[in-house]
N, C-alpha and C positions, 0 to 999 in steps of 0.2 A: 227460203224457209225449209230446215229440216223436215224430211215425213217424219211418223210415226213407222216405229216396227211391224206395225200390226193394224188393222181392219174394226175401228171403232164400231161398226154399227154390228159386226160381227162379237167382238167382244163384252159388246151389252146385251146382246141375246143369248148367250152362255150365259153370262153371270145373273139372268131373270129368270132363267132354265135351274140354276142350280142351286138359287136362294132366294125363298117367296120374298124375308124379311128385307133382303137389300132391294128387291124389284120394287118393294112398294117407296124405298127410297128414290128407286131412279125414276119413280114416277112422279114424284112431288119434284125434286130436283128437274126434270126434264135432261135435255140431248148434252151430250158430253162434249166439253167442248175445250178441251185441253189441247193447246198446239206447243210443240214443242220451240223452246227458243233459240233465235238467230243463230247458225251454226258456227261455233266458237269450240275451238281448242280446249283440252283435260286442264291444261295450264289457264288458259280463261277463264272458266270457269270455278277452277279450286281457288285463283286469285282473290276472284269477287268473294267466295266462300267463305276466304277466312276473313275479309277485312270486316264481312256484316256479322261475323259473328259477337253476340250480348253485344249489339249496339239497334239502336231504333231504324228503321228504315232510312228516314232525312238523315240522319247522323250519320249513319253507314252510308248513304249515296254521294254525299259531302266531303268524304275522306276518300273515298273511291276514285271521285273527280279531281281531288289532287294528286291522287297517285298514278293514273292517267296521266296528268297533265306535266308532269317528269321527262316524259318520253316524246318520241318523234309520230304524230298523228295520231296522239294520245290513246298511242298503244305499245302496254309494255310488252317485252317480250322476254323470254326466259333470260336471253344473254346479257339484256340491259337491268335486267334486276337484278340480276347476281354481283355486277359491277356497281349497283350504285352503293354510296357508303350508307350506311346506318342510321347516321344521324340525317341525313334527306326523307328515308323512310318514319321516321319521326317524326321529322316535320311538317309531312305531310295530314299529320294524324294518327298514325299505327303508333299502338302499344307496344313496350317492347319486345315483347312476347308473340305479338305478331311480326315485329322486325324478324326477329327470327326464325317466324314460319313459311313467313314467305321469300326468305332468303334459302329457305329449306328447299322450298318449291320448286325454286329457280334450280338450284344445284343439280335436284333429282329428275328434275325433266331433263337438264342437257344431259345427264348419266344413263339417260333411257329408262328408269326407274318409273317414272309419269309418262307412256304409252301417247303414240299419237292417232288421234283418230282414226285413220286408217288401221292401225293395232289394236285401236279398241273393239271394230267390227268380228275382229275376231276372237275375241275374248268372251267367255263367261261373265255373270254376274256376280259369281261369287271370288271368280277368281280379279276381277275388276278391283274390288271390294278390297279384295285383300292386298294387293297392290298399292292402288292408292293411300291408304291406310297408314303406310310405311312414312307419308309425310308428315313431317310437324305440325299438330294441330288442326288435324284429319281425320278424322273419327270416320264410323261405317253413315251414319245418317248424313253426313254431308254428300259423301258418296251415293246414296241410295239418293238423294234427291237432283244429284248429275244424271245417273239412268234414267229417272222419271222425265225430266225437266228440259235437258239437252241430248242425252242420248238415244231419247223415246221407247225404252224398255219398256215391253207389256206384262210384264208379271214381278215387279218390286213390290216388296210390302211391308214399309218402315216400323219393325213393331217397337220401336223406341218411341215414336211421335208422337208426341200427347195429344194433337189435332185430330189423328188418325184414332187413338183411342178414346178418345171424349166423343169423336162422332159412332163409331160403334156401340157407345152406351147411348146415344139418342136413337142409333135408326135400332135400337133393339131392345131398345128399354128396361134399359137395365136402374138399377140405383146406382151403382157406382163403375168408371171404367175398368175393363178387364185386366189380367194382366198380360206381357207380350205372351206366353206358355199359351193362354185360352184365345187371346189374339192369333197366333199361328195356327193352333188349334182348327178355329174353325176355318182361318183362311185357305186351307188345304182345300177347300171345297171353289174356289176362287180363280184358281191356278185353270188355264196359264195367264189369267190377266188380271192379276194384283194388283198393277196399278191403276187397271181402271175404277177398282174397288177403291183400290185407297182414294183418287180421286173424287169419287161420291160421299167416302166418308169424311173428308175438308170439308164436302157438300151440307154435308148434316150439321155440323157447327156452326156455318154460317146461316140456316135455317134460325137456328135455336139462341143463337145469339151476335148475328151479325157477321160482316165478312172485316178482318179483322188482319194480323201480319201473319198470315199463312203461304203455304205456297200458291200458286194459282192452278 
């Protein structure tokens, strides 16, 4: 199991320190309890990324397990994705559109373009960000939930997320969610553990109306 970057029970006492209205959040929510997932490759990860994207979890997990299942120990790896044809990546489920994202994927890993772990430890998050990005059908939120999720970066803070903003309008009670400007805004106050924050505010949604297809 990957650590985390950073010293959770430390980083919840800062963020109770530095905002009444999120403390009274992590006090209904309780202990934080985010682990970071099984340590897997930039390529791993961006894989699974784009094949869930606009599809339901079972549907995505479904097409994932065929596309796995293509390969030797139902694990693809950059070189055997790049080789397989097009039409296998179809059949297995991908749009075509993901055919060729994640042919994209493949390309720009073995070109060094997609960073290996060990390259990642040295990287920024912004410069991470903007890296990754450079793949097809890789936006920054996909990215930003690689730091949170597998990389265990302590201070990410999706202001794209609609989970992440619909929970700031509960734990602050607002009438309407903010926009990313007033989201960044106050998150400044946050830093350096953003993502713990962000993490309690998933927390506040699934309060207010269930736990649902968010991250975890």
């Amino acid at each position: 199991m990957k650590k985390l970057a950073y010293h959770p029970p430390a980083a919840v006492a800062k963020l109770k320190r530095a905002d009444p209205q999120l403390a009274a959040l992590i006090a209904r929510v309780g202990k934080f309890s985010l682990a970071p997932r099984p340590a897997v490759t930039p390529f791993d990860s961006l894989l699974q990324a784009i094949v869930y994207q606009q599809l339901s979890g079972r549907a995505a997990a479904a097409i994932h397990a065929r596309l796995r299942a293509l390969y030797p120990r139902n694990r693809p790896l950059p070189q055997h994705v790049a080789a397989t044809a097009d039409g296998d990546l179809r059949a297995a489920g991908l749009s075509w559109a993901k055919v060729a994202a994640v042919k994209d994927l493949a390309q720009k890993t073995l070109a060094g373009t997609v960073p290996s772990n060990r390259r990642l430890r040295g990287m920024d998050d912004e410069e991470i960000i903007q890296r990754l990005c450079e793949v097809r059908g890789v936006g920054r939120w996909t990215v930003e939930m690689l730091l949170i999720f597998h990389q265990g970066r302590p201070d990410v803070l999706p202001l794209d997320d609609l989970g992440i903003r619909k929970g700031f309008k509960y734990a602050f009670n607002l009438r309407k969610a903010p926009d990313a400007k007033r989201l960044g805004a106050h998150g400044e106050r946050w830093r350096p553990y953003r993502s713990v924050a962000s993490w309690y505010l998933w927390r506040a949604v699934d309060l207010h109306e269930g736990p649902r297809n968010r991250p975890d």
